[in-house]
N, C-alpha and C positions, 0 to 999 in steps of 0.2 A: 772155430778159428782154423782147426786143423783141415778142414774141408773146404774154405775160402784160401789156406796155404797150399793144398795140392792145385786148384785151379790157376795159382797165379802163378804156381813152379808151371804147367803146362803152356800157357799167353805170354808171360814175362820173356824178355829176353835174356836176361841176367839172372841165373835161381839168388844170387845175392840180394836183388831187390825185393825174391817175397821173402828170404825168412829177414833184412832187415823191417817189412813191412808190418810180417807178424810180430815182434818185438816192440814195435810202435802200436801195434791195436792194442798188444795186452797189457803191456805196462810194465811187469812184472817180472822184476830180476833175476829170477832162476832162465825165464823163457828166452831173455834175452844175452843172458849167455851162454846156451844153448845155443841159439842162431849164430851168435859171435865164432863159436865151436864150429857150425855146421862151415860157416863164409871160410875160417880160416883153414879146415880141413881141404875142401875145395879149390881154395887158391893158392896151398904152399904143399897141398898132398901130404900134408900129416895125418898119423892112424886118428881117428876118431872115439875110436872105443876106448883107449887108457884115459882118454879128456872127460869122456862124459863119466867113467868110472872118479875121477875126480872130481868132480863135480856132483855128483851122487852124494859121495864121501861127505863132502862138505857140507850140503845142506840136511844131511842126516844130523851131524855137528849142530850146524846153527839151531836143531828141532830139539834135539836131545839138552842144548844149554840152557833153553827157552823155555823147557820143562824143569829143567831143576829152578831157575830162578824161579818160577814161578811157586815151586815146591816149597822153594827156600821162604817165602814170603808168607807161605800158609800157619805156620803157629803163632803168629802174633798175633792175626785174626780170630784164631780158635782159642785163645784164650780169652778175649771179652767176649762178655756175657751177651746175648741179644735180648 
């Protein structure tokens, strides 16, 4: 993906049209707001780096909560018997 993104940033006219294109191949909501970061970084000239460190942040969050529920779920299981 990232190597069909560097090709379209080279051909495209707009770099907004590949990374919104890359965001549509992947699917997937970290990627795409990433891209959302990159577009608006580019069209209003805001720093880039404290966004993506936010973003970081947060889905560090979403990993680490996803793990304890999942934690949290595991002794009702280990108590019946198999």
């Amino acid at each position: 993906e990232l190597g069909l993104t560097t090709a379209e940033l080279s051909y495209l006219q707009e770099r907004r049209l590949a990374y919104e294109n890359l965001a549509k191949r992947t699917g997937l909501p970290g990627v795409k707001a990433v891209s959302t970061s990159l577009i608006q970084a580019e069209r209003y000239g805001t720093p880039l780096g404290q966004a993506l460190r936010v973003m970081a942040q947060e889905n560090r969050d979403m990993r680490m909560s996803e793990a304890e529920k999942k934690a949290a779920g595991l002794p009702p299981k280990l108590t019946v018997p198999m």
